[in-house]
Structures are given as structure tokens and as C-alpha cells.
BALOBA-1460 file (C-alpha; in Angstrom, 3 decimals):
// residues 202
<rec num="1" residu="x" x="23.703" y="0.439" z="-70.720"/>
<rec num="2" residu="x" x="26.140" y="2.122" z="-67.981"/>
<rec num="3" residu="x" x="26.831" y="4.808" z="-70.661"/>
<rec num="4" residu="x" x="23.391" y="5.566" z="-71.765"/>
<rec num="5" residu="x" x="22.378" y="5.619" z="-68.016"/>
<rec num="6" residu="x" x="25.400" y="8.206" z="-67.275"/>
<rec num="7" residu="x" x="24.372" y="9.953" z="-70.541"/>
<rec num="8" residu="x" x="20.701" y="10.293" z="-69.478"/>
<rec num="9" residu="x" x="21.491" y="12.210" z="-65.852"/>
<rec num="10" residu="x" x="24.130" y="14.420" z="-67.658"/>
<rec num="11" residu="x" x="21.596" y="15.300" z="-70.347"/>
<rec num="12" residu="x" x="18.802" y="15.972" z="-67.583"/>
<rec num="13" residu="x" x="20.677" y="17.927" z="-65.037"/>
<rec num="14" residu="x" x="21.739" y="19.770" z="-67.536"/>
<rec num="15" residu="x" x="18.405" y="20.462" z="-69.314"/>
<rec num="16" residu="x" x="16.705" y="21.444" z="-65.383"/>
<rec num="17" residu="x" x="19.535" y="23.341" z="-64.551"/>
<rec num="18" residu="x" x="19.098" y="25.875" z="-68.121"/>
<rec num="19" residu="x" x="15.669" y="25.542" z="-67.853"/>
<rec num="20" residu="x" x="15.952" y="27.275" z="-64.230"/>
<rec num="21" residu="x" x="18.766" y="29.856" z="-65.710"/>
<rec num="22" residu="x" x="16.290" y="30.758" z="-68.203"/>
<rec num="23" residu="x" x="13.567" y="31.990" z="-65.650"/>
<rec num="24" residu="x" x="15.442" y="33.197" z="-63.127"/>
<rec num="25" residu="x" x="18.178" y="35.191" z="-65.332"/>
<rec num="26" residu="x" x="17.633" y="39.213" z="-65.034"/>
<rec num="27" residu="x" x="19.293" y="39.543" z="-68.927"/>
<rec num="28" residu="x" x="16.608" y="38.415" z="-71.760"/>
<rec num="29" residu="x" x="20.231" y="37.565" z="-73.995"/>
<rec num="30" residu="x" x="21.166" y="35.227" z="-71.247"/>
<rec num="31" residu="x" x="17.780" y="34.052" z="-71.020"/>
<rec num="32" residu="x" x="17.974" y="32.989" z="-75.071"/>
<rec num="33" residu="x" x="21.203" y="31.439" z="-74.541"/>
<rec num="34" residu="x" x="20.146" y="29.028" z="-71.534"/>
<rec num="35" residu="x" x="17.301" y="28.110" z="-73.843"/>
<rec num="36" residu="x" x="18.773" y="27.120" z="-76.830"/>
<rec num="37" residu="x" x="21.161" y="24.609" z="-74.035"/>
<rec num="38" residu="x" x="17.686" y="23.475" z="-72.299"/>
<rec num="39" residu="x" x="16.755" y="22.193" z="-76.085"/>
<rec num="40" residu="x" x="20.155" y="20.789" z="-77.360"/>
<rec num="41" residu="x" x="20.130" y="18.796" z="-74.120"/>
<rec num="42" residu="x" x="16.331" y="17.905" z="-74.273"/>
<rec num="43" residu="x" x="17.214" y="16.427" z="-77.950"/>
<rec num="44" residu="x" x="19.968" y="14.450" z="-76.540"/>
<rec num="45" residu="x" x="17.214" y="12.841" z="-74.312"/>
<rec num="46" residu="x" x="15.691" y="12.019" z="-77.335"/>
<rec num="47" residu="x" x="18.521" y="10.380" z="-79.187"/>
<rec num="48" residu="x" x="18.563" y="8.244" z="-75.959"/>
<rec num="49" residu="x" x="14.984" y="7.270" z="-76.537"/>
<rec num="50" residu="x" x="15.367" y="6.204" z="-79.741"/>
<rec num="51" residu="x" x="13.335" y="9.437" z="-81.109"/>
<rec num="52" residu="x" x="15.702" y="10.854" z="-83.604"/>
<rec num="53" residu="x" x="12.380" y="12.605" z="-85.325"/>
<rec num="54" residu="x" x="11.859" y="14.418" z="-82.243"/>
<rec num="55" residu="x" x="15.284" y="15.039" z="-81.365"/>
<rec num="56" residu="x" x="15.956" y="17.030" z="-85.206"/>
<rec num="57" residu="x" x="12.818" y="19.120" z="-85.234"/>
<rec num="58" residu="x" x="13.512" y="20.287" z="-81.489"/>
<rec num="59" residu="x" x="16.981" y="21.020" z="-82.750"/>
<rec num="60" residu="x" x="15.392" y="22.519" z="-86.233"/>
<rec num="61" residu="x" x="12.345" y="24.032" z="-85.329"/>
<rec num="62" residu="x" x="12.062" y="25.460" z="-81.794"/>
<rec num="63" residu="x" x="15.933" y="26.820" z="-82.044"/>
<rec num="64" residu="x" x="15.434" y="28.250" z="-84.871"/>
<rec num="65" residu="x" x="12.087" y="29.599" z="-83.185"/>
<rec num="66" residu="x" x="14.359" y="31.180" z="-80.066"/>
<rec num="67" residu="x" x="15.291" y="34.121" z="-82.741"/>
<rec num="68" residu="x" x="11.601" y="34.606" z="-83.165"/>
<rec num="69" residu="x" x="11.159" y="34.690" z="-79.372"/>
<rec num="70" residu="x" x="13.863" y="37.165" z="-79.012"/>
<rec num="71" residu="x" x="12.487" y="39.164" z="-81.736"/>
<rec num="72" residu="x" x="9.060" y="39.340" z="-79.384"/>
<rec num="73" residu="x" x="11.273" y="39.964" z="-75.948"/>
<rec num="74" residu="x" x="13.266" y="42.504" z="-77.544"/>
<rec num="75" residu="x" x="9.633" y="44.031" z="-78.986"/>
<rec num="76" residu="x" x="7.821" y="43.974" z="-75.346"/>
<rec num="77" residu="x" x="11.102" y="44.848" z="-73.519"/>
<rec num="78" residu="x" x="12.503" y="47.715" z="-75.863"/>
<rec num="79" residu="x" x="16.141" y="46.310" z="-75.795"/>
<rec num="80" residu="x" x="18.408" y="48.638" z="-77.530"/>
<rec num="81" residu="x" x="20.545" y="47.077" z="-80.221"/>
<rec num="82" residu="x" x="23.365" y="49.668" z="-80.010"/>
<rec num="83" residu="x" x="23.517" y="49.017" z="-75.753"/>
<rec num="84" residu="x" x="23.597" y="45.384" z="-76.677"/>
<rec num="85" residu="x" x="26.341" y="45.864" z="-79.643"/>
<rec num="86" residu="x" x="28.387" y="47.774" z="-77.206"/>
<rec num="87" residu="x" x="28.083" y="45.478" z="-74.148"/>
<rec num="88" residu="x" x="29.285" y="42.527" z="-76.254"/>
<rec num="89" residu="x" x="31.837" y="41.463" z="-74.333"/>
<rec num="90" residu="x" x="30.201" y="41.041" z="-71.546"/>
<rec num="91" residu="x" x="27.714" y="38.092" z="-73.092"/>
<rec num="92" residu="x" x="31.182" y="36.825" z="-74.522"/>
<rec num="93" residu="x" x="32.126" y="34.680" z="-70.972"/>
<rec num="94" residu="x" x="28.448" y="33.143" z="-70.661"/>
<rec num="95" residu="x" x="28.055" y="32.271" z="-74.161"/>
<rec num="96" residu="x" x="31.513" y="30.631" z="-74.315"/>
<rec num="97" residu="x" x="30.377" y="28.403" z="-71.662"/>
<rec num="98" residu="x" x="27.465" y="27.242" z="-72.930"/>
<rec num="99" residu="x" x="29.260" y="26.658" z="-76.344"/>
<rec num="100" residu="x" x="31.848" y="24.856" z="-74.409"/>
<rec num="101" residu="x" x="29.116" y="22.437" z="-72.878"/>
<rec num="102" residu="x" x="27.425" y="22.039" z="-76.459"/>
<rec num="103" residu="x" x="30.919" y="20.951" z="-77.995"/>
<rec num="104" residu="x" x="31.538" y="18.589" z="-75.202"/>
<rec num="105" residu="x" x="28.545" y="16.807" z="-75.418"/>
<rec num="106" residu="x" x="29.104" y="17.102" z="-78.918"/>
<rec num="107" residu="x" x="32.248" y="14.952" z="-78.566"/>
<rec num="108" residu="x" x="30.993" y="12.563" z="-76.199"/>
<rec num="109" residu="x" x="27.911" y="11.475" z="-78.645"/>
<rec num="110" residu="x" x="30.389" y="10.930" z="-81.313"/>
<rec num="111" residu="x" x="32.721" y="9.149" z="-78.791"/>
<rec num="112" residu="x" x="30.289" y="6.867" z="-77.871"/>
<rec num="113" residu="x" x="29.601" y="6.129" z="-81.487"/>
<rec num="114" residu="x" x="33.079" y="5.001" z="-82.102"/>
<rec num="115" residu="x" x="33.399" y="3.520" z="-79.204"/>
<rec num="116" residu="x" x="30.305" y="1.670" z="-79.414"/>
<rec num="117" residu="x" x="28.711" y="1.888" z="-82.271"/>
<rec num="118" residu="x" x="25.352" y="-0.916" z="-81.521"/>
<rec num="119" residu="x" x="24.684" y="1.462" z="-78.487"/>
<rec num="120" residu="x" x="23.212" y="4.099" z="-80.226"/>
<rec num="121" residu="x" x="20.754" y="1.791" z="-81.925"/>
<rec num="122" residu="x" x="19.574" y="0.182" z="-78.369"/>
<rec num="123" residu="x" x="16.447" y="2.095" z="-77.544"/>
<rec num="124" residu="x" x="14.590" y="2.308" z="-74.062"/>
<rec num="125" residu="x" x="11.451" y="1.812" z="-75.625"/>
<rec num="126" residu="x" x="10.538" y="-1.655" z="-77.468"/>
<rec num="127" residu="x" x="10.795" y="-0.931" z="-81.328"/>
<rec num="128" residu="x" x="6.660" y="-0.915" z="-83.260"/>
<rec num="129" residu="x" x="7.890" y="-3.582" z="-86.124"/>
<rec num="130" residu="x" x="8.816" y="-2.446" z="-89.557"/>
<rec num="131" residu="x" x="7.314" y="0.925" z="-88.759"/>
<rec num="132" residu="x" x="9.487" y="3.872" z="-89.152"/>
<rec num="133" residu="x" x="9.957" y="6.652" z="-86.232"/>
<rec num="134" residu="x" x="7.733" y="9.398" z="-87.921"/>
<rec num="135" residu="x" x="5.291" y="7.309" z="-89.472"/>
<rec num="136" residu="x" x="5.109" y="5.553" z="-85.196"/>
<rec num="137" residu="x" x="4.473" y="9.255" z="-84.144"/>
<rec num="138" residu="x" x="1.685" y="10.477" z="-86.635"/>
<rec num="139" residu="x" x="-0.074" y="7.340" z="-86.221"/>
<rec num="140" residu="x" x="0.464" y="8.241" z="-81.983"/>
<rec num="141" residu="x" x="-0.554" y="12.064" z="-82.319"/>
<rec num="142" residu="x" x="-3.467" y="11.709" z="-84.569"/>
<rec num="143" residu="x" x="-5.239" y="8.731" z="-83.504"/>
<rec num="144" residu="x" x="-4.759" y="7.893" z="-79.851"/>
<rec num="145" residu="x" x="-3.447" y="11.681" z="-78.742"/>
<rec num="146" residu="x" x="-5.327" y="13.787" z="-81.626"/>
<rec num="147" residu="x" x="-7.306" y="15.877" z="-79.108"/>
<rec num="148" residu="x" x="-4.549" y="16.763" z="-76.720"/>
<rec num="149" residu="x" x="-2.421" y="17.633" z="-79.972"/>
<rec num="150" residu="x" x="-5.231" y="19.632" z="-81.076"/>
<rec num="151" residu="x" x="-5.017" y="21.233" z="-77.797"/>
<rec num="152" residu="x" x="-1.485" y="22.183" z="-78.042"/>
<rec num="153" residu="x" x="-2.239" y="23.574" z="-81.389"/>
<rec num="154" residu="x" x="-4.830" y="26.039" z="-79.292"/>
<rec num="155" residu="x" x="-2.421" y="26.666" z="-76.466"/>
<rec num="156" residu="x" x="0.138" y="27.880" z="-79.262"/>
<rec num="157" residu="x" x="-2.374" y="29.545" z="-81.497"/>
<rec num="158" residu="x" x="-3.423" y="31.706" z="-78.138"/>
<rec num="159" residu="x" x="-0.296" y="32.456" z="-77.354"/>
<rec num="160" residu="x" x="0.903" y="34.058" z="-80.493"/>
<rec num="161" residu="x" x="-2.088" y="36.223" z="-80.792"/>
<rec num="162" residu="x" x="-1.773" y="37.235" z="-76.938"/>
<rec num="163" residu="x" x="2.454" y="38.006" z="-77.645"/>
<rec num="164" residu="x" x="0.685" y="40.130" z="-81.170"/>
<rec num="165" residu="x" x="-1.635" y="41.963" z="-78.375"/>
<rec num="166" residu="x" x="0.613" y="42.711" z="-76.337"/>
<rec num="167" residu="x" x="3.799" y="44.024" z="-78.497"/>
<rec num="168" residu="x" x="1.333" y="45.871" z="-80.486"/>
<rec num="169" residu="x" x="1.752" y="49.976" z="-79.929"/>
<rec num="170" residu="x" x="-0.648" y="52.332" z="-81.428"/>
<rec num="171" residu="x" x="0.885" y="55.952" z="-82.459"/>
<rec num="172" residu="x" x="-1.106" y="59.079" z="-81.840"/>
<rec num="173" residu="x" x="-2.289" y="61.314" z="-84.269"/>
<rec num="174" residu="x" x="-2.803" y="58.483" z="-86.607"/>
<rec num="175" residu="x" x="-6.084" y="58.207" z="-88.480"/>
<rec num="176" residu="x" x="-7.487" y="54.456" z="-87.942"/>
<rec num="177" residu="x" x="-10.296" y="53.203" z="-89.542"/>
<rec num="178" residu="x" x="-13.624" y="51.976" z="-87.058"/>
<rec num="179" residu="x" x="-15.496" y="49.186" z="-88.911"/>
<rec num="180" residu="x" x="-18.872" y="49.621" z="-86.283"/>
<rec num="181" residu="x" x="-18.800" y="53.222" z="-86.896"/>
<rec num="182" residu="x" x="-18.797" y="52.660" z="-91.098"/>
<rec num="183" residu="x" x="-21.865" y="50.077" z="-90.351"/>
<rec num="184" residu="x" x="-23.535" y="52.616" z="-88.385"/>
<rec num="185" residu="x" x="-23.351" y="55.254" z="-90.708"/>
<rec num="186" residu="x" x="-26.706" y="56.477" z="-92.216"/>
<rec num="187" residu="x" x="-27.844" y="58.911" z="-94.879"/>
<rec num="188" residu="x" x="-28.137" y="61.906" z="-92.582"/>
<rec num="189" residu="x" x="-24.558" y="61.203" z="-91.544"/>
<rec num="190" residu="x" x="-22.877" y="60.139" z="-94.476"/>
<rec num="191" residu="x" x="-24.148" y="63.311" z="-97.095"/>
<rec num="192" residu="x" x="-23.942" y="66.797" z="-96.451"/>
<rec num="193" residu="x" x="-25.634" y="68.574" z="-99.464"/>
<rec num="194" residu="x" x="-24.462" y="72.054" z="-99.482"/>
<rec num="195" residu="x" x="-25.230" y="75.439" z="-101.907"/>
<rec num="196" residu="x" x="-22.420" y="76.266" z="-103.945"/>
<rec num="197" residu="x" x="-23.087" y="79.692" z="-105.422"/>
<rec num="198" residu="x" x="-21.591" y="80.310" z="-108.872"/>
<rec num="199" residu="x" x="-17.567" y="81.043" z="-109.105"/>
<rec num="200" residu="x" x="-16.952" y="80.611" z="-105.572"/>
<rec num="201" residu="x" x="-15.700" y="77.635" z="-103.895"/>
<rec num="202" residu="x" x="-16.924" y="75.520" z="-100.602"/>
């Protein structure tokens, strides 16, 4: 229990400290970096809780989501991909220390479970039965917590149309087509009838 406890403050200083990197950092690379650390640790938090579910989708999903955010950051932003390919080296020292910190948490969860390996399985939250993790969180989200998870869906849904709005650019000189000006078209304005005499064009 003295491990998990240590485990549990490492995990969460960690996660508030790259959570506050990732906000107050002037590069949008170092930004990314501190938030894929502020998610690896926030999964470990999970593993302590018992939620491996949780733990594997934040690791799946919302890292493999940072590229996406990137993609949108370097889209508003207009980061240049040569500046970035030449400045290399200097994201080399910050991302070796965050890859440092990932491998030695890395080795400490897999120290503990050779060390102990019945710790892992001791959860800080009493166990539902026979019922399995995921099956324990649908059966939370969409019965007891459905309209605050339908509220996150709206949150996220507004949020990717609002990062659409705003990395959209429109080019001049680029015919676009107005759908209330084809409703409001009319007779008069949509035919021009016009003499043609014979041989000659318009």
C-alpha cells in the first residue's frame, strides 16, 4: 500500500506539472510533447485505480489524437515544416527528457510487478462482483451519468466544428457557390432571351 501511495503522488505531480508545461510553453512542439506525458501519467493513475479500460484508451485514443491536435495547431499557427526539420536538434534535449521519465516509470510499473505481483490487482475502489471493468463503465456512463456523457459528446462535437471554423481560409478569386442566392433566383433573373441574327454569333 506504501508503494501504490508513493506511486500515486509521483504519477500526479507529474501529470500537474505537464499539464502546466503544456499551457504555459511558448513552442506548440513542446506543448505536444508535455501532453502526451500529462496522459501517460494520467493512465498510470488509472492502473492504480483499478481502471485498466480507461487507462488503454487514454493511452490509445487521445495520444494518438495529439497528432490530430498538432495537425490543427500547426493549421491555425502556420508552423513551417522545413523551420521545424531544421531546428531539430533543438526539440532533441526536451524530448529526451520526457522519454527518459516515460521509460522510468516504465521500469518501475514492471518492477513493482515482479516485485509484487498481488499489488497490481489491489484496487482503491471495492470490486462490482463478477462484472468486468468495461461492462462496470457502460452500465456507469449510460444509465446513472448518460446525460453528462451526452454532454461531453456536445462539448467535443462544438469544439471540432469551432477548430473547422477557425482553420478554415477562403482564397480570393475563387468562384463559391451561394445556396440563398440560387433559392432566390426567379425567371426574370435566371433567362436572358436574346436575338441571334443569322451567321453571327452572341
Amino acid at each position: 500500500m506504501v508503494l501504490q501511495t508513493l506511486f500515486f503522488y509521483l504519477f500526479a505531480a507529474i501529470t500537474v506539472a505537464s499539464a502546466f508545461m503544456v499551457i504555459s510553453s511558448r513552442n506548440p512542439v513542446h506543448s505536444v510533447l508535455f501532453l502526451i506525458l500529462a496522459f501517460f501519467n494520467a493512465a498510470g493513475l488509472f492502473l492504480l485505480l483499478g481502471a485498466e479500460f480507461l487507462a488503454m484508451i487514454l493511452v490509445v485514443v487521445y495520444v494518438g489524437a495529439v497528432a490530430v491536435l498538432f495537425l490543427f495547431v500547426v493549421m491555425m499557427l502556420d508552423v513551417d515544416f522545413v523551420e521545424l526539420r531544421q531546428g531539430f536538434l533543438q526539440y532533441l534535449p526536451i524530448g529526451a527528457l520526457i522519454g527518459l521519465v516515460l521509460l522510468v516509470e516504465l521500469v518501475m510499473v514492471l518492477g513493482t510487478w515482479v516485485t509484487a505481483p498481488d499489488g497490481g490487482g489491489v484496487a482503491l475502489i471495492p470490486p462490482m462482483g463478477e462484472v468486468s471493468n468495461t461492462r462496470a463503465l457502460g452500465l456507469l456512463l449510460y444509465t446513472r451519468y448518460i446525460y453528462f456523457f451526452q454532454a461531453a459528446g456536445l462539448v467535443l462535437l462544438v469544439a471540432m466544428i469551432g477548430a473547422i471554423v477557425l482553420t478554415l481560409r477562403h482564397k480570393e478569386g475563387v468562384k463559391r457557390q451561394s445556396i440563398s442566392a440560387q433559392n432566390a433566383r426567379t425567371k426574370a433573373t435566371a433567362i436572358e432571351v436574346r436575338k441571334v441574327a443569322p451567321r453571327k454569333g452572341i
